[in-house]
C-alpha positions as CSV (number, residue, x, y, z in Angstrom):
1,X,221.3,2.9,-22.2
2,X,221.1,-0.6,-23.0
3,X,218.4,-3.1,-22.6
4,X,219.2,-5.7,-19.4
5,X,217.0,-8.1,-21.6
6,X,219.2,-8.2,-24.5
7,X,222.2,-10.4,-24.6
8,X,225.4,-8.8,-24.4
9,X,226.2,-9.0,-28.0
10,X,226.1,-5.1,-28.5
11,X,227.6,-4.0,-25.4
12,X,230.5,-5.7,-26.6
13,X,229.9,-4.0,-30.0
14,X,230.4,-0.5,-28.5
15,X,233.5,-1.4,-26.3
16,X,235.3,-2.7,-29.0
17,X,234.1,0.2,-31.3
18,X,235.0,2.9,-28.5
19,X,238.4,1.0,-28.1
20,X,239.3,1.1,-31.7
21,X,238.5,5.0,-31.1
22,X,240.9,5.4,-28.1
23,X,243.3,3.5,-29.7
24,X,243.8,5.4,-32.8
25,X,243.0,8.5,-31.2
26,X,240.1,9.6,-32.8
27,X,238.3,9.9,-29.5
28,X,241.0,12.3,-27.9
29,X,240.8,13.8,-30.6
30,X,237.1,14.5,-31.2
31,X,237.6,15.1,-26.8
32,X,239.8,18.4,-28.0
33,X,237.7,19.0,-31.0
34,X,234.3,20.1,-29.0
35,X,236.0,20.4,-25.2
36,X,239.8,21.2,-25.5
37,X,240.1,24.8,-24.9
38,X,237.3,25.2,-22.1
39,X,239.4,22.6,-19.7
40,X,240.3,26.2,-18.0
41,X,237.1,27.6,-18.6
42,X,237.1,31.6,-17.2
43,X,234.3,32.6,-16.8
44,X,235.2,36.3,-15.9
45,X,237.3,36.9,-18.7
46,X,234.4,35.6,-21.0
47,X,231.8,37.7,-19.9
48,X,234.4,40.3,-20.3
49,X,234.8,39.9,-23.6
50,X,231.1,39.4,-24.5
51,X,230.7,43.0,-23.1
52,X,233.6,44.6,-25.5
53,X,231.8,42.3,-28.0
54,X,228.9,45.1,-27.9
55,X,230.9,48.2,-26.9
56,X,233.8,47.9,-28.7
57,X,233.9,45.5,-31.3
58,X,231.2,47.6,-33.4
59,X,233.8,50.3,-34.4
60,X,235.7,47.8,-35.6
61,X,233.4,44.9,-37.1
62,X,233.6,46.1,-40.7
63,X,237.1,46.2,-40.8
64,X,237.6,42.8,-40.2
65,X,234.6,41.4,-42.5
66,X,236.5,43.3,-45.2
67,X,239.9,42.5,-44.6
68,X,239.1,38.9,-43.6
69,X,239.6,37.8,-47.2
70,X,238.8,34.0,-47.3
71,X,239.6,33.5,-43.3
72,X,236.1,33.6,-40.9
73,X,236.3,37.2,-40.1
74,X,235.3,36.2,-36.7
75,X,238.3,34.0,-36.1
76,X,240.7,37.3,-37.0
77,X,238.6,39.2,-34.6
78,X,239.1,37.1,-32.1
79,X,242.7,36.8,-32.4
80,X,242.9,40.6,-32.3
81,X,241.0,40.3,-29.4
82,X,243.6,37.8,-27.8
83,X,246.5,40.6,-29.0
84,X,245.5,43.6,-28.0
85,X,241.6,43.7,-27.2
86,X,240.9,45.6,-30.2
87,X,243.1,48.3,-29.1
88,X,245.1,49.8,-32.0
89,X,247.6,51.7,-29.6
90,X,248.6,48.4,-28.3
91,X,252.3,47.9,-27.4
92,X,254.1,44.7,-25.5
93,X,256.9,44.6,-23.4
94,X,258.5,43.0,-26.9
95,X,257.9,45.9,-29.0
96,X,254.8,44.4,-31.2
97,X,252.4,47.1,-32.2
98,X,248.6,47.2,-32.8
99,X,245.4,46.0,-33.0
100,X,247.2,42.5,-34.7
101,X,250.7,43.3,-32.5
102,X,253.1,43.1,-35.3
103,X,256.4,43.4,-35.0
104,X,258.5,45.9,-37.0
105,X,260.0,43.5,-39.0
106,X,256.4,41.9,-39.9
107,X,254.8,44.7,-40.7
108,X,257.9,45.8,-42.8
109,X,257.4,42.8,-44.5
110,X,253.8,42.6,-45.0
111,X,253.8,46.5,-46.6
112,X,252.2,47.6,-43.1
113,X,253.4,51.6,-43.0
114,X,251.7,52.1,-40.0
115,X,251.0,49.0,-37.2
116,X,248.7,52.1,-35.0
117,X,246.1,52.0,-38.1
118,X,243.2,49.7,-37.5
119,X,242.9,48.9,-40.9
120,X,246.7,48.2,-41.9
121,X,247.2,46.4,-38.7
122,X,244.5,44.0,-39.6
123,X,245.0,43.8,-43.1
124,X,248.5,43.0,-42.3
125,X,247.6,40.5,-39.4
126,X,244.8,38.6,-42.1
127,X,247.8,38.4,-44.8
128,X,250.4,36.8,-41.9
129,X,247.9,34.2,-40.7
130,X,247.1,33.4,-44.3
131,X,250.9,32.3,-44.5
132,X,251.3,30.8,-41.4
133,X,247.8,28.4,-42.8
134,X,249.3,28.0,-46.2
135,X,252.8,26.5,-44.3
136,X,250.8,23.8,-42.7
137,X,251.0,20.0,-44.4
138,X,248.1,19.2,-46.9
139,X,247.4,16.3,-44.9
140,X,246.3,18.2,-41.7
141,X,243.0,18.6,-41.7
142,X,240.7,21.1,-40.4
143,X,240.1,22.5,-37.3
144,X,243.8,21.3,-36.6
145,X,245.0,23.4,-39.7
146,X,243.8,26.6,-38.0
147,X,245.2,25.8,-34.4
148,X,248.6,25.0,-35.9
149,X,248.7,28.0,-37.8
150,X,247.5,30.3,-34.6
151,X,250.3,28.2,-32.9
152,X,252.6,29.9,-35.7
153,X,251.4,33.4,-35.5
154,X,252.4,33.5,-31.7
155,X,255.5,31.6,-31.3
156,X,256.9,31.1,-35.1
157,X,256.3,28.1,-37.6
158,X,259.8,26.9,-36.7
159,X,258.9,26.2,-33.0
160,X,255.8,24.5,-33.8
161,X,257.8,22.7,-36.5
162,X,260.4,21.6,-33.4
163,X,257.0,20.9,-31.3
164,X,255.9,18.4,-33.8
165,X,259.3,16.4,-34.3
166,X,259.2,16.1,-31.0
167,X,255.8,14.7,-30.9
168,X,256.9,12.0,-33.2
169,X,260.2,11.6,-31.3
170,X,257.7,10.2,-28.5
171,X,255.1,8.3,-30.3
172,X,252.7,10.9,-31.0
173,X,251.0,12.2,-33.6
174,X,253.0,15.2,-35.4
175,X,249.6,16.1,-37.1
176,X,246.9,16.2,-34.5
177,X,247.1,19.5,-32.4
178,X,245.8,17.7,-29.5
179,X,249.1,15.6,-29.4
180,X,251.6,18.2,-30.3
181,X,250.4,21.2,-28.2
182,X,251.1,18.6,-24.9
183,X,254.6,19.1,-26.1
184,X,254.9,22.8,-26.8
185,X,255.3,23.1,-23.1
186,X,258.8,21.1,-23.3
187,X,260.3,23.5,-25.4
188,X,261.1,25.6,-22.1
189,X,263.0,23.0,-21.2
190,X,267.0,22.2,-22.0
191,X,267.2,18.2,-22.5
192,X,264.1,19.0,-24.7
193,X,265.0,22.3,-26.6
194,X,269.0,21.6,-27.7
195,X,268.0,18.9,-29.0
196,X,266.2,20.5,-31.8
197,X,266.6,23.3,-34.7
198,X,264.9,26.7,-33.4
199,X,265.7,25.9,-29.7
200,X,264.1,27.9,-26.8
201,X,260.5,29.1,-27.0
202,X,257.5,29.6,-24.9
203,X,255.4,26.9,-25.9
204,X,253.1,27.0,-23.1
205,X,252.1,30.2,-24.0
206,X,251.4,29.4,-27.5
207,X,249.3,26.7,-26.3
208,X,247.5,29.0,-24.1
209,X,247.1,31.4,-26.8
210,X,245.1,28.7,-29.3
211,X,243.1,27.8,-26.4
212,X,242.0,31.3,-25.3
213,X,241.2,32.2,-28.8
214,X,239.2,29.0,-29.8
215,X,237.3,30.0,-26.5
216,X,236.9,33.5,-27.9
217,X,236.1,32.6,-31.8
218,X,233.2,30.5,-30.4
219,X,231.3,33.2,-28.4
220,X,232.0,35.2,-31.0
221,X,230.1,32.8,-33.5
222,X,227.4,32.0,-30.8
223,X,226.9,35.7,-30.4
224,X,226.9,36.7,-34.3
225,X,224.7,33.6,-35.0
226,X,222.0,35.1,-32.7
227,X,222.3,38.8,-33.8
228,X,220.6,41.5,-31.2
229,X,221.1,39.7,-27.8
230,X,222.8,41.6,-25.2
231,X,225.4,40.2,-22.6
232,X,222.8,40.3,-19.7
233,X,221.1,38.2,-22.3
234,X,223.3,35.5,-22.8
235,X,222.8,32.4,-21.4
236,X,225.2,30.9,-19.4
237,X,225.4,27.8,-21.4
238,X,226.3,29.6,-23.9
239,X,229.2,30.6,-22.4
240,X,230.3,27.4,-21.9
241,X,229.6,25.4,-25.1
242,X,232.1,25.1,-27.9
């Protein structure tokens, strides 16, 4: 992009500025920021979801603008949508329940009477999320904030807690998700997991679930943003943009 009639002076410019950039790791972190989550781009699952987007997600938009409270309602849709696929008879293996797949205890908690109502469900799931955000450090900034706290939803704030001492244990950052969700993944492992306070989890599927949502939340913004368009209509760089 340079001129080859220039002298080299802001060539060298750029490489040092880009090297200041990898070295403090602003540029793997601006890397995750806009391309992080679409590494495993599936392109099935997306148009999938564009298509419940129009036939599904209509019975249930309402709910989640109203509920949302100060959270993008879109973000709580999506992570419905990563739960159960907006169905409210939604049951695990595990026992979780519902259109936000509480758990008993959860919803006990959260003053949810019944997890199989839409509305208490995500109500419930809104009120959960806003705890796990308001248990992340001040100094994290956004988007990170938000993909710690999905992090939390799924696999507990004590996990992603262990995940982030053991980012610093290895000379990563503790705060930058695209550092600590490398290590989620470890916490299967022994000589990793007795090592720290909550033990055992199944960090790679926390990470997956951040990912898959981030990928959900923005077709779901790309879609609301141009109101009207159906899925045949959607471009397929759409699809694939952050």
């Amino acid at each position: 992009m340079l001129s080859s009639h220039q002298d080299d002076s802001l060539l060298a410019a750029l490489i040092d500025y880009f090297g200041q950039l990898r070295a403090d790791g602003r540029l793997t972190a601006l890397n995750d920021k806009y391309f992080g989550h679409i590494q495993s781009f599936d392109y099935v699952d997306t148009r999938r979801f564009i298509e419940a987007v129009e036939q599904t997600l209509p019975e249930y938009r309402e709910l989640f603008r109203a509920e949302s409270n100060n959270l993008d309602w879109r973000l709580l849709a999506a992570m419905s949508y990563q739960e159960s696929h907006w169905n409210p008879k939604a049951r695990s293996h595990t026992g979780v329940r519902g259109m936000m797949m509480l758990t008993l205890d959860t919803a006990r908690d959260l003053g949810v009477k019944s997890r199989l109502d839409p509305r208490q469900s995500i109500q419930g799931g809104a009120r959960y999320f806003q705890m796990q955000l308001d248990r992340i450090p001040e100094r994290i900034a956004q988007p990170d904030r938000t993909w710690f706290a999905l992090a939390a939803y799924n696999a507990g704030w004590g996990h992603v807690e262990d995940a982030r001492i053991l980012t610093q244990r290895q000379g990563g950052n503790p705060d930058l998700w695209v550092d600590v969700k490398q290590r989620l993944p470890l916490l299967r492992q022994k000589k990793y997991y007795k090592t720290l306070k909550y033990g055992y989890a199944r960090g790679d599927e926390a990470a997956a679930y951040v990912a898959n949502i981030r990928r959900y939340y923005d077709t779901l913004v790309w879609l609301d943003e141009n109101q009207g368009i159906a899925p045949e209509q959607v471009p397929n760089q759409a699809l694939e943009q952050d």
